[in-house]
Each structure stands twice: as C-alpha cells, then as structure tokens.
C-alpha positions in Angstrom: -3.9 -39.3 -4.3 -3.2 -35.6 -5.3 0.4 -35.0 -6.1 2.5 -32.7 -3.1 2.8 -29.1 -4.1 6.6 -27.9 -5.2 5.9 -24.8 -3.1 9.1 -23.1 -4.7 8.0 -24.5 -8.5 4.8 -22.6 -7.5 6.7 -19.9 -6.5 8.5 -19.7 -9.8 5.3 -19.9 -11.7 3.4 -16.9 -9.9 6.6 -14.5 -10.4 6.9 -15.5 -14.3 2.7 -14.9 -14.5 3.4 -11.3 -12.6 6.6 -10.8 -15.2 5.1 -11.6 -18.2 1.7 -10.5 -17.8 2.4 -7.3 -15.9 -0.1 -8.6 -13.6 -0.2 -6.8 -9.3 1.5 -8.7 -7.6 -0.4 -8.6 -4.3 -3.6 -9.4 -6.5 -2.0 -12.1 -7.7 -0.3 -13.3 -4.5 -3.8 -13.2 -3.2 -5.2 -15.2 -6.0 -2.7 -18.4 -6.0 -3.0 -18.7 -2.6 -6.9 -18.9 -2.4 -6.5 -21.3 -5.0 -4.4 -23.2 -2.7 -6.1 -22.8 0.2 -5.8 -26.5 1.3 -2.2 -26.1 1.9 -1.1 -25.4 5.8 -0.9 -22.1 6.9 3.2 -23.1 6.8 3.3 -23.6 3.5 1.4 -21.0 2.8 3.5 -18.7 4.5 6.4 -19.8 2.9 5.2 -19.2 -0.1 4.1 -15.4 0.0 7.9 -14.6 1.5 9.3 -16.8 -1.3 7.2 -14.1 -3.6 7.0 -11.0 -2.1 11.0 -11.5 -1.2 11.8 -12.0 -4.5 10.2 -9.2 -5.6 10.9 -6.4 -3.0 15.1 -7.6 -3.0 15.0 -8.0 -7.4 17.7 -5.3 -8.1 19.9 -6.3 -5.2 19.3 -10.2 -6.0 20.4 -9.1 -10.0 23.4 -6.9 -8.3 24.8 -9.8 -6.5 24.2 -12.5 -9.5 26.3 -10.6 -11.7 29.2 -10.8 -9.2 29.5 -14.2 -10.1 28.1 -14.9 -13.8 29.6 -14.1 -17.0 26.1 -14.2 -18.4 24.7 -10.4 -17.4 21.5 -11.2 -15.7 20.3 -8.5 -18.5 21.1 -11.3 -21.2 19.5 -14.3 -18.8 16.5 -16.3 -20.4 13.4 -15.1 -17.9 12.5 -18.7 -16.8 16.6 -19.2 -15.6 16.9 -15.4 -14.3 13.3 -15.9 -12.0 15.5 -19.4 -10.8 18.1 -17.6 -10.0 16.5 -14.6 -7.6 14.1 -17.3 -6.4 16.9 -19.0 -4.6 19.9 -16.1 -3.9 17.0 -14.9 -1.8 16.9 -18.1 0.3 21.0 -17.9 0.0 20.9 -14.5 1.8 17.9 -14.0 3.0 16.3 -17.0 5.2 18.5 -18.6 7.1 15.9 -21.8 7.5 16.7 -23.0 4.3 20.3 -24.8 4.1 21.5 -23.1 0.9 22.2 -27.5 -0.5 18.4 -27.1 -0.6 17.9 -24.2 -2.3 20.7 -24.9 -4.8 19.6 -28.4 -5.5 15.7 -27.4 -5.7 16.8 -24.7 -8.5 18.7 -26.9 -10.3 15.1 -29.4 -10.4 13.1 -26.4 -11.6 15.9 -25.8 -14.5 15.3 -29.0 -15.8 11.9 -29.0 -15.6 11.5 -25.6 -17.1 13.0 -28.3 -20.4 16.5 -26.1 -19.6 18.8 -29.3 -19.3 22.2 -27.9 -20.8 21.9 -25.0 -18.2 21.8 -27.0 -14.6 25.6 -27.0 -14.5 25.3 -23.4 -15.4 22.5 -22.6 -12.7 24.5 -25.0 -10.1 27.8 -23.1 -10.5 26.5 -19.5 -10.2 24.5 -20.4 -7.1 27.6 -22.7 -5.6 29.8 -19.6 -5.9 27.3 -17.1 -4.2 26.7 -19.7 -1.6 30.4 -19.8 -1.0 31.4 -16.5 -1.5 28.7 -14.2 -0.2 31.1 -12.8 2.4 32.6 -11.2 -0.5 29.9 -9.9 -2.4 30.9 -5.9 -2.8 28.1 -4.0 -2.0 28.1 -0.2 -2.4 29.3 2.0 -0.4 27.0 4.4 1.7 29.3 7.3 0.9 27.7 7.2 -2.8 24.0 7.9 -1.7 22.4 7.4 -5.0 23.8 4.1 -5.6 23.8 2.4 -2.2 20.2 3.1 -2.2 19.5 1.9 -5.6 20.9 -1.2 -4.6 20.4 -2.2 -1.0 16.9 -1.2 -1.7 16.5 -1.8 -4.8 14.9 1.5 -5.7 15.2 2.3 -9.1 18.0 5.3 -9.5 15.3 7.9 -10.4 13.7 7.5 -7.4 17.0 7.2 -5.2 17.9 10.5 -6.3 14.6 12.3 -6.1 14.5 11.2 -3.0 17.7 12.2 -1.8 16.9 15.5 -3.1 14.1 16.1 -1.3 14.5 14.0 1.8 18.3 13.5 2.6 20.0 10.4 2.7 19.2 9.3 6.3 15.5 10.0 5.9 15.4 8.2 1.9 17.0 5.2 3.9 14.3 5.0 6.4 12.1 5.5 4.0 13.1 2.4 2.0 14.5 0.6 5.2 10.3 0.4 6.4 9.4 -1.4 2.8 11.0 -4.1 4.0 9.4 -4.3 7.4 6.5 -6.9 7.8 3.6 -5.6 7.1 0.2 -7.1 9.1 -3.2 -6.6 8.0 -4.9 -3.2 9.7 -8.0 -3.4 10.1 -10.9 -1.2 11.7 -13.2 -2.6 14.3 -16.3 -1.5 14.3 -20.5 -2.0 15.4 -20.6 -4.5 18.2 -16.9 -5.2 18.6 -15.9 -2.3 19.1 -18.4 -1.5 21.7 -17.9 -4.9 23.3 -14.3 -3.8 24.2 -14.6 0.2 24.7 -15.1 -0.1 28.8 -12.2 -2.7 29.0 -9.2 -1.6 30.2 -6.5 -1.3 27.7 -4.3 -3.3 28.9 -6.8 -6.3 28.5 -7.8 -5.3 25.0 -6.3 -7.3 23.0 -7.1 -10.8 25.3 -10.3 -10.1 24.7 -10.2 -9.2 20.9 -8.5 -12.8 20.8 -11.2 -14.4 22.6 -14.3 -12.2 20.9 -12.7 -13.0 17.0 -10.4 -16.0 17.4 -7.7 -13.9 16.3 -4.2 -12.7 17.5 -4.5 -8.4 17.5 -2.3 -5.8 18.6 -2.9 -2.1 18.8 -2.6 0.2 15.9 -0.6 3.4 16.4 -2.8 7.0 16.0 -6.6 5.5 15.1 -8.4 4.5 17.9 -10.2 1.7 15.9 -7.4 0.4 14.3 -5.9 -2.7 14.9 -2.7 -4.9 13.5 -4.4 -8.2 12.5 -2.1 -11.5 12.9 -1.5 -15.0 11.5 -5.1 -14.7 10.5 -4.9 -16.4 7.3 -7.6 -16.0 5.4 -9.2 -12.9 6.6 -12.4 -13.6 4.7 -13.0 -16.5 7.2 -13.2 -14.7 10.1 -16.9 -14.2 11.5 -16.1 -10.6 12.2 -15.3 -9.9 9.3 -17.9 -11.2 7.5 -20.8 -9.7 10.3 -19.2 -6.6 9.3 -17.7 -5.8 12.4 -14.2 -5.9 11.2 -12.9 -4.2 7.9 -9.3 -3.7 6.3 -8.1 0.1 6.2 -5.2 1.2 6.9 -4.4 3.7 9.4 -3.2 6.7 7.4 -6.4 6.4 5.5 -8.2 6.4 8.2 -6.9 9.2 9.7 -7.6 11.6 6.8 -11.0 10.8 6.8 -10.8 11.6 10.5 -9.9 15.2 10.0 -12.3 15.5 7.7 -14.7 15.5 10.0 -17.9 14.5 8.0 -20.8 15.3 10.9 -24.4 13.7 10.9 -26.7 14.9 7.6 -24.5 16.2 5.9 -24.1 15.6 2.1 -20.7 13.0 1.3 -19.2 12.6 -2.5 -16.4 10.6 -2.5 -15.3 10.5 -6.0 -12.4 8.1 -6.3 -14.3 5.5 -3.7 -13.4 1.9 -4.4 -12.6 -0.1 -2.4 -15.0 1.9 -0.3 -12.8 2.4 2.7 -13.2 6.1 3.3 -16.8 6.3 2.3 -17.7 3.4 4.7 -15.9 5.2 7.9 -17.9 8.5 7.1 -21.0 6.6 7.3 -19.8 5.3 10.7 -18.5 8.8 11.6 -22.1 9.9 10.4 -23.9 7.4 12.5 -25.9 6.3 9.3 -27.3 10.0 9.1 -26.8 12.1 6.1 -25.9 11.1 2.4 -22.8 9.7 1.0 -22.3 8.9 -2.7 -19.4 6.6 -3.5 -18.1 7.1 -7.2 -15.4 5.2 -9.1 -14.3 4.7 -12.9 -15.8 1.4 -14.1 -17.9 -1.2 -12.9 -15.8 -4.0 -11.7 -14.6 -1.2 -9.0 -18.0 0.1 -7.9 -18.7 -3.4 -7.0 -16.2 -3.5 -4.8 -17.0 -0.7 -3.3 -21.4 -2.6 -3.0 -19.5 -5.5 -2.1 -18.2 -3.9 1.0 -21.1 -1.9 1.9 -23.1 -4.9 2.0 -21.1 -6.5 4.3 -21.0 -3.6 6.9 -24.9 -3.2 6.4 -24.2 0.1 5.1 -27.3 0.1 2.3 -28.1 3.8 1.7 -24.7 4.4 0.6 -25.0 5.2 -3.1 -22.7 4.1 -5.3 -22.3 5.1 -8.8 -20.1 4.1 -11.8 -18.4 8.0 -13.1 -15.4 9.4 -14.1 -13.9 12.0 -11.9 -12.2 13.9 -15.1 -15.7 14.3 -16.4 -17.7 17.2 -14.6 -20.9 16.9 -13.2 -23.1 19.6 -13.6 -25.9 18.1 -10.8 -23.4 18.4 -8.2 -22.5 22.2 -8.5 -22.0 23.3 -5.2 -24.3 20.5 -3.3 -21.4 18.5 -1.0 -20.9 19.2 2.5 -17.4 17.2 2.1 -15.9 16.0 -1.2 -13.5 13.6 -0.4 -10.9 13.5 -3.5 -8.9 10.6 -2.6 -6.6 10.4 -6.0 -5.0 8.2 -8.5 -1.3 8.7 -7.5 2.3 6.5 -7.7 1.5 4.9 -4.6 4.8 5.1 -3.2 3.8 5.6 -0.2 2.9 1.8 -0.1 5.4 0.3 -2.1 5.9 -1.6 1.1 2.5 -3.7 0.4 3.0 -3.2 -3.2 6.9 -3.6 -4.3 6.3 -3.7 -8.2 4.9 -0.4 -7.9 8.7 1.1 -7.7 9.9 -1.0 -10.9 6.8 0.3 -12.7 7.4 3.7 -11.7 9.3 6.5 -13.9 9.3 10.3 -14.2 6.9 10.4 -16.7 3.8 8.7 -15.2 5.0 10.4 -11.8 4.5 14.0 -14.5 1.4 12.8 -16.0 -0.6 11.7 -12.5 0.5 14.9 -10.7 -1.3 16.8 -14.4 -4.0 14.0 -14.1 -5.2 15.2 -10.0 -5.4 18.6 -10.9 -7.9 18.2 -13.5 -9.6 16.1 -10.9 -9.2 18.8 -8.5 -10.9 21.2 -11.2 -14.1 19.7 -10.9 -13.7 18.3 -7.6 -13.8 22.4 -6.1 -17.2 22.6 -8.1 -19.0 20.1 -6.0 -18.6 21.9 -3.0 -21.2 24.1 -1.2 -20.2 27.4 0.1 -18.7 26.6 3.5 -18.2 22.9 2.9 -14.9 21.1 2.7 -12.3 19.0 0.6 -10.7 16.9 1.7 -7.6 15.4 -0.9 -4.9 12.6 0.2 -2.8 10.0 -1.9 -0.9 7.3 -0.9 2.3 9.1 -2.3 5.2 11.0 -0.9 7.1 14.1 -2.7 5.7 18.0 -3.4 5.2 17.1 -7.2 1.4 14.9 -6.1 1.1 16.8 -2.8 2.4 20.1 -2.0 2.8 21.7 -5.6 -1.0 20.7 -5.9 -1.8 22.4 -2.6 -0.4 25.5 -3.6 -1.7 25.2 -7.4 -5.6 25.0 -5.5 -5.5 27.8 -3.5 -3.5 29.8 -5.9 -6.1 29.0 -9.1 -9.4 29.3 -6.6 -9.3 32.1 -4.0 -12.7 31.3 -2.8 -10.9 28.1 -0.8 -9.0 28.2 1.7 -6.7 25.7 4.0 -8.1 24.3 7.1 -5.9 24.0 9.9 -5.3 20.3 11.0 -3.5 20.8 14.1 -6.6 20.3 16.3 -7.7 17.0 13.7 -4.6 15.1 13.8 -3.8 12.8 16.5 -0.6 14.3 19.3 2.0 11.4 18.5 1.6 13.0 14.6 1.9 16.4 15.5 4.8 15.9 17.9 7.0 15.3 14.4 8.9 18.6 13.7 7.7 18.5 9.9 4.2 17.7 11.0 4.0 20.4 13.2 5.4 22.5 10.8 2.7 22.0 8.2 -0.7 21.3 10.0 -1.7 25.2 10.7 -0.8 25.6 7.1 -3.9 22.5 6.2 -1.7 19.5 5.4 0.4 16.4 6.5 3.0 14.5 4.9 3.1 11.1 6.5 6.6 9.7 5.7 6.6 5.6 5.7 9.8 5.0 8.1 9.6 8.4 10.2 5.4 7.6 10.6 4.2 4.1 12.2 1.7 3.7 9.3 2.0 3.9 5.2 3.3 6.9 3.4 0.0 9.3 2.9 -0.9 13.0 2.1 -3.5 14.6 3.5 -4.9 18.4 2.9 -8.0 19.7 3.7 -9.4 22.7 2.4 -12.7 24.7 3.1 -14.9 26.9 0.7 -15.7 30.6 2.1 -19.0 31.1 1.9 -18.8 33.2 -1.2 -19.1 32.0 -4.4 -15.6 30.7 -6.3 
C-alpha cells in the first residue's frame, strides 16, 4: 500500500527545489503536481495555494516572523525559514486550517528535516504569532514606500518606482490584483466557438459547460476569451486537445487584435514561443497567407510545433533564430512583424510571484537596452506600408514608452498607428487609455485593467524607404 502524501512536507520540498535551484516556480508547480496527479483535486488544490501563498506573501511572512524571533529570519537555516513561511501563511492566511495544525505539522517537518534541537524553537515562534497576531505592527500607509514593500511584498525598488510613476493609490491596486485568483484564460476557437456564436449570451456559458465538461465564465474585452474553472488538468480536456480550446490570455490577445493581420499577407513573429500570437493570426488569417514563428533555441520552437499541431495549424513555419541577429532574407518582406519582447514581466507577476524577487534595476536597464536592439532589426523586416506590432508583458516608460519614442525618433520612415478604432470600448473608456491610443499605444495596468499588465504599440512603415 502506497504511503499517504504529507501534502505540506511536499509543499516544503517544492519551495526549497524553487529556492535552491532558482528554478520558475509556476513550471515547477506545474511539474510536482503532474507527478501527483493521483491525488484529489482537494489535495491538489491545497497544495498550489500552500505554494503559490508562500511565495506571493514571502516578505510580509519574513516581516511578521521577525516580530517574534530573536533569530533574524536573515540568519534562519533555509530548511527552518521555508517551515516557518509555510505555516505563518496558514496562521494568517487560511482560516481552514486550525493554527494547532499548522503549528504541530511544522514542528513534524523540523524533525524530519534531522533539525531536532530546533522544534521548541520552531514551536515557540509559531505559538507567539498564533497568539499574538492582533498585534503584529504593520506599516503604516502614510509611508508609501514601505507599506507597499511589505503588505505586498514588493521589493523597495520597485515600491518606489512605482510610486513615482503611478501614485500610491494606483501602485496599491496594482499590487492588490497580484493577489487576486487568477483562472486559466483560454481562447475558443474552430467548432466551439461556432457551436456557441448564434446562442444567446446569456446561455453561453450552460452550454460551454455542457459542450467541454467544464465550468467557464466570460472574459472581459476578447470576444473568444474565456475564464476556465476547477478544470484540473487542462491537458485532459477533449477541447483542448481537438484544438478547439487554447491558453492565451486576454491582453495578448488583444494586441494581436489590433494588429490586424488580414488574409495573405506575410507574418514574422520573432519572439513566438509558446506560439500564442502566431496561432491567433493564423485564425485571424483564416489559414491564408504566411506566418513564420521564430524563437531563440530549440526546446522553445518546439513549443511553439507542439501547439500548432494541436490546433492543426501545419503551414505555420517555425524556425529556431535569434532576434539580436539580423536577417538579411527578410529585408523589407513582412506584412506584420509582430515583436513581442523579452521584458521583466511585471505585468504578470500575478501568475508569476518570483518574478518580483528576481527583479532589480539592473536587468530592468539591461532588457529595456536588450528590445531596442531587437527593435533595430525588427524595423528592417518590414515592407513599405506594412506594420509592427511590439507589446511586453511589463508596466513602466523605461520597456514601453521611452522605446516608443526612441523608434520613431531613430527611424522617421515609421510612424504610430492609431489604436482607437482597434481597441475594444470598455479599454478606451480609461482616461489614460484614451489618452494614448491616437498617439499608437496602450498601457494595460493589472488592477485598473480586468486582464494582465501588457503594452501594446503599433507602428506602420510609409511607403518610402527607411
């Protein structure tokens, strides 16, 4: 008989793997729980929030430990410090677990982890939390910096930059929607989608649930989108693997949208994988015209063949290139380049949490330098008249904006395209969106937008040469 699973021993084990071996922690989420795919979806569950709890809450867990140790968390062995978060986030965060049991169970992992001479020590600190979280002294809102550092846990850089650009208010509903719950989009598309297109919408989603066996609700802004939930394993659902169901997001969606890529016309999508963007152009295309999906090394291109076979999408090409590296054989031949870029991915830190406790000013510096030598070639590739369309999955001018203005300031012969006539009403009702569309971009702010944090600019080459 196999031996019962310690879900929060298992839980312990996949942060200290993430830790040590600076591994991503949604990958690796993903991967622990396919290899525990026998468990119930309960367990399961418990499991990712144990994790991705944990994770999202880690300087505000650290904060509130060191309000009641005289060992600095700083100074904490890593096996006794990941104990320790593991179960002041059950303490304050989920009220289902009697804080006896998540005391007690942390004191079993601390002797099994061989630390015997520090269960009193482990017992005391979490007794004392448990006790006394009423008067744990949080920040006070009036020091903006700080009380977002901490009730976010945003690293301080970040607070601040934030607050610089955005305002407090804004930064705090910025960092307030990481913490939302965040359900699988997906895309509907082929058969599904047709099956439900002359329903009425109000008896959409009963028949989604009957057509797929799943539980959907209605995306915001994308008419194809869909919020996809307590599916499990999303791999075992038939419409997914018929193709008529795929994962993207809504804001990535949408820039592809206002790209507009039209029936035989000539597609390079440079920074493809997983696919996503190149795959909706196709649709968007009808299957008529010629899309080539590029990305940096092999294991990513596969993704990206991975996902076209699924969807039945063959004469997609995909090709194994480095953006940085021009191309010579693509002077001036796209209709659209779609330059979706490496970036800081704040804007889905939400999905993502160790993405802010990787992030510092530097890398922030060195991708912003890093897109515009992507952008260099990137301009090169398109035909007089053709388009560009660039977006990240970041907030801030530094990967946006400033690169915006450094394009049309460094090649005249391109020009912005206005996207107030390619961006979806709800969008362009937002004072800032409205704002920038006629000038040929959108910021979409996570916490201010119903979708993840994205930048999208399109531009359009005149039909002289650059």
């Amino acid at each position: 008989m196999a031996k019962p699973v310690n879900l929060r021993e298992l839980a312990l084990e996949t942060l200290l793997v993430i830790r040590k071996e600076h591994r991503q922690s949604h990958l690796f989420l993903r991967e622990v729980c396919d290899a525990h795919r026998y468990l119930p979806a309960r367990d399961r569950a418990f499991l990712v929030r144990l994790v991705e709890g944990t994770l999202e809450n880690q300087i505000l867990l650290d904060y509130c430990i060191d309000q009641f140790s005289r060992t600095r968390t700083g100074k904490m062995k890593p096996q006794i410090l990941e104990i320790l978060r593991l179960s002041v986030y059950q303490i304050l965060f989920m009220d289902s677990v009697p804080d006896s049991a998540a005391v007690n169970e942390a004191v079993r992992l601390t002797a099994g982890k061989g630390f015997h001479g520090l269960k009193g020590f482990v017992n005391g600190v979490l007794r004392s939390i448990s006790r006394g979280r009423d008067q744990i002294r949080y920040p006070d809102r009036s020091d903006g910096k700080v009380y977002i550092h901490i009730r976010y846990s945003i690293p301080e850089f970040l607070a601040e930059s934030w607050i610089r650009e955005f305002g407090l208010e804004q930064t705090e509903a910025i960092c307030r929607s990481f913490l939302d719950e965040r359900p699988v989009t997906v895309r509907l598309r082929g058969g599904l989608l047709e099956k439900i297109e002359n329903t009425p919408e109000e008896k959409r989603e009963a028949q989604l649930e009957e057509l797929t066996g799943c539980t959907m609700t209605k995306a915001p802004y994308a008419p194809d989108c869909w919020y996809l939930k307590g599916a499990g394993d999303i791999g075992q659902i038939p419409a997914f693997q018929s193709g008529e169901m795929t994962v993207q997001d809504v804001s990535s969606n949408l820039a592809v949208r206002a790209a507009r890529p039209c029936a035989n016309e000539t597609v390079l999508d440079l920074c493809a994988a997983p696919g996503g963007k190149s795959l909706l152009a196709y649709d968007l295309m009808e299957g008529e015209g010629s899309i080539t999906a590029r990305d940096l090394t092999e294991i990513r291109t596969e993704r990206i063949r991975e996902n076209i076979r699924r969807l039945g999408a063959e004469s997609i090409q995909t090709e194994e290139a480095d953006a940085l590296i021009y191309d010579p054989e693509w002077e001036g031949k796209a209709d659209l380049v779609i330059a979706d870029l490496p970036c800081t991915g704040y804007g889905v830190i939400g999905k993502k949490p160790d993405i802010k406790y990787n992030a510092s000013p530097e890398k922030q510096a060195a991708l912003a330098e890093l897109q515009r030598e992507i952008l260099e070639n990137a301009v090169r590739y398109v035909k007089p008249g053709g388009r560009m369309l660039y977006s990240t999955c970041t907030f801030g001018t530094a990967e946006n904006q400033d690169n915006v203005r450094y394009l049309l300031e460094k090649f005249p012969a391109f020009e912005p395209v206005s996207l107030t006539d390619r961006l979806p009403a709800e969008l362009l009702a937002l004072p800032s969106i409205a704002a920038s569309a006629p000038l040929g971009y959108a910021q979409l702010l996570p916490g201010v937008c119903a979708c993840d944090g994205f930048f999208i600019a399109l531009f359009q080459r005149k039909k002289e040469d650059i």
